[in-house]
C-alpha positions as CSV (number, residue, x, y, z in Angstrom):
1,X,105.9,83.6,119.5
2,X,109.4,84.4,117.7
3,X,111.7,86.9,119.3
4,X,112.5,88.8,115.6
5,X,115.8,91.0,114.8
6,X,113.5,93.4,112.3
7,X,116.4,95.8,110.0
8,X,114.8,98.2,109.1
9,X,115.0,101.7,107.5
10,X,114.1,104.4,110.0
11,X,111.2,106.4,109.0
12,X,109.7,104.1,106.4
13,X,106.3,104.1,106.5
14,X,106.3,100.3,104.9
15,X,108.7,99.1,107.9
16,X,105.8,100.9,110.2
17,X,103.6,98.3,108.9
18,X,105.3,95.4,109.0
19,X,106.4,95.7,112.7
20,X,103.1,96.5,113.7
21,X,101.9,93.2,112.0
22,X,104.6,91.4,113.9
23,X,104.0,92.9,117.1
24,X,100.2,92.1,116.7
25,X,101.1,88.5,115.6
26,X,102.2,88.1,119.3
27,X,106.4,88.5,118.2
28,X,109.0,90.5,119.9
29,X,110.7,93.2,118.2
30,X,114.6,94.0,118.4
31,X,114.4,96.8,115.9
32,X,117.8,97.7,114.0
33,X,118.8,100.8,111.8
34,X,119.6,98.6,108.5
35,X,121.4,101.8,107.1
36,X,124.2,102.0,110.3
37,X,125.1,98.5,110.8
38,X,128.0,97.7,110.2
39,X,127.6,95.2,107.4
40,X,130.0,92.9,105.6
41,X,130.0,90.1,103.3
42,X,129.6,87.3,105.7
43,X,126.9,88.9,107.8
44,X,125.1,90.2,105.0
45,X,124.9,87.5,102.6
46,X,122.5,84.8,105.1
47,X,119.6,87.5,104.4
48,X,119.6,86.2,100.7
49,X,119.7,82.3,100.4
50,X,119.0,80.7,97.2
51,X,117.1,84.0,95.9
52,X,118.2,85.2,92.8
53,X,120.6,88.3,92.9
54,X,118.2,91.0,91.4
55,X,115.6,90.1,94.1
56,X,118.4,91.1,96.5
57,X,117.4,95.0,95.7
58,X,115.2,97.4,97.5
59,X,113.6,98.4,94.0
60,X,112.7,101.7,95.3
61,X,116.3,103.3,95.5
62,X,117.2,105.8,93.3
63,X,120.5,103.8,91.8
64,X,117.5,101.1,90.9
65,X,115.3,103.1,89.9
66,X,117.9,105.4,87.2
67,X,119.2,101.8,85.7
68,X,122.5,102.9,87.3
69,X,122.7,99.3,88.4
70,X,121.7,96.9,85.9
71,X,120.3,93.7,88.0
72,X,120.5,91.6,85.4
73,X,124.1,91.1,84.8
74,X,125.6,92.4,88.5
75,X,127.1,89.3,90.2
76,X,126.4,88.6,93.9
77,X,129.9,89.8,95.1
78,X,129.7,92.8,93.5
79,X,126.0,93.3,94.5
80,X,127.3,92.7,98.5
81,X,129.8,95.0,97.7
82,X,127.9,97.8,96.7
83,X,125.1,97.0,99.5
84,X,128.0,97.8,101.9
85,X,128.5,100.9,100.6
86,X,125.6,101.9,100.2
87,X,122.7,100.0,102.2
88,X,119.7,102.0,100.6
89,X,120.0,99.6,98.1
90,X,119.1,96.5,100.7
91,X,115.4,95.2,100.2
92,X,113.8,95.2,103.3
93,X,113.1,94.8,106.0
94,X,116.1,92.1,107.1
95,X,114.6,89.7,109.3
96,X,116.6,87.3,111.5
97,X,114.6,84.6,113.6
98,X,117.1,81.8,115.6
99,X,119.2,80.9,113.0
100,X,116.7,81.4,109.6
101,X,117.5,85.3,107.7
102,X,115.3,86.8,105.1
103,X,115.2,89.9,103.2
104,X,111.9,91.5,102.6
105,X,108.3,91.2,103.5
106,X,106.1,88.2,101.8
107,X,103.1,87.8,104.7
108,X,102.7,84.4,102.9
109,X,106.4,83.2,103.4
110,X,106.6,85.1,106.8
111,X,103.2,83.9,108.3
112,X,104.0,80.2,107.1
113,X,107.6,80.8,109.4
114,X,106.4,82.3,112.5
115,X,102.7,83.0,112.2
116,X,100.8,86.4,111.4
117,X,97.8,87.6,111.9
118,X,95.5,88.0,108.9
119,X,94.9,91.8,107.8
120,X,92.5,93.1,105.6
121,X,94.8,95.2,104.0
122,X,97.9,93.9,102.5
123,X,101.4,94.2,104.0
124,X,104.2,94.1,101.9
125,X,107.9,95.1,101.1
126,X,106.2,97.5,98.6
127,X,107.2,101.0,99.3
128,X,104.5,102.9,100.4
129,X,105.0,105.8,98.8
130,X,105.0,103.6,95.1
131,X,101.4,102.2,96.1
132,X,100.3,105.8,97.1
133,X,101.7,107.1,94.0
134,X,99.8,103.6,91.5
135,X,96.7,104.2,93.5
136,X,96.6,108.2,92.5
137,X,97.5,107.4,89.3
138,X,95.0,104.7,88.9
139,X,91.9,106.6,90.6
140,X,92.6,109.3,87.8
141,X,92.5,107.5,85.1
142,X,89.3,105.8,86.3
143,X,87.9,109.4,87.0
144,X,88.8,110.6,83.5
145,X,87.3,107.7,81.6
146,X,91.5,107.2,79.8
147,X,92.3,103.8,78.9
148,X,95.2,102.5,81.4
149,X,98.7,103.2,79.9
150,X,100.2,100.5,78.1
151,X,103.4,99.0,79.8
């Protein structure tokens, strides 16, 4: 079993999740506030390999979420830049095992790396609050009889 450096956001019902996958995987926890490290450029930037720079983002922050930040064209100096500053816009969790960093919570990509135990419900880097809130709004469309919203 992995001995796991697990950044996450305290409080976050999502982060919840994930660590009590890990832990029931077998894996030891060192659990970090990802919001008062002190990051910078270097120590940040091993979390992200060859991803692309939008999937850097938790998608869930509210500069995301306004289009303040257009992913699209930020570059990945300025996007470690702003992360810095402002770490709400991190995905996470940040996961360091040995050597290997990732940013967020794929059980596919994270079980193939250090094992996890299969669940019958999903775990993800999905905020929990944005499933709670699709889930409402799907079960009330379903108990109205409307035709899903076109995207």
């Amino acid at each position: 079993m992995a001995d796991v450096i697990f950044y996450e956001k305290p409080g976050c019902a999502g982060n919840a999740r994930q660590k009590a996958l890990l832990l029931a995987s077998g894996h030891a926890l060192q659990v970090r506030n990802l919001l008062s490290e002190p990051w910078s450029v270097s120590s940040l930037r091993p979390y992200f390999g060859e991803t692309p720079v939008p999937e850097w983002f938790n998608l869930a922050a509210p500069r995301i979420k306004s289009g303040e930040i257009d992913l699209d064209k930020i570059t990945p100096q300025a996007a470690l830049v702003m992360m810095i500053i402002d770490p709400i816009l991190i995905r996470r969790p940040l996961i360091k095992v040995g050597g290997r960093c990732e940013a967020g919570f794929d059980p596919e990509r994270i079980g193939a790396w250090i094992g996890l135990q299969p669940t019958e419900k999903r775990v993800s880097d999905t905020c929990v609050r944005t499933e709670a809130a699709e889930a409402a709004a799907l079960r009330a469309e379903n108990e109205s009889g409307a035709a899903p919203a076109a995207d």
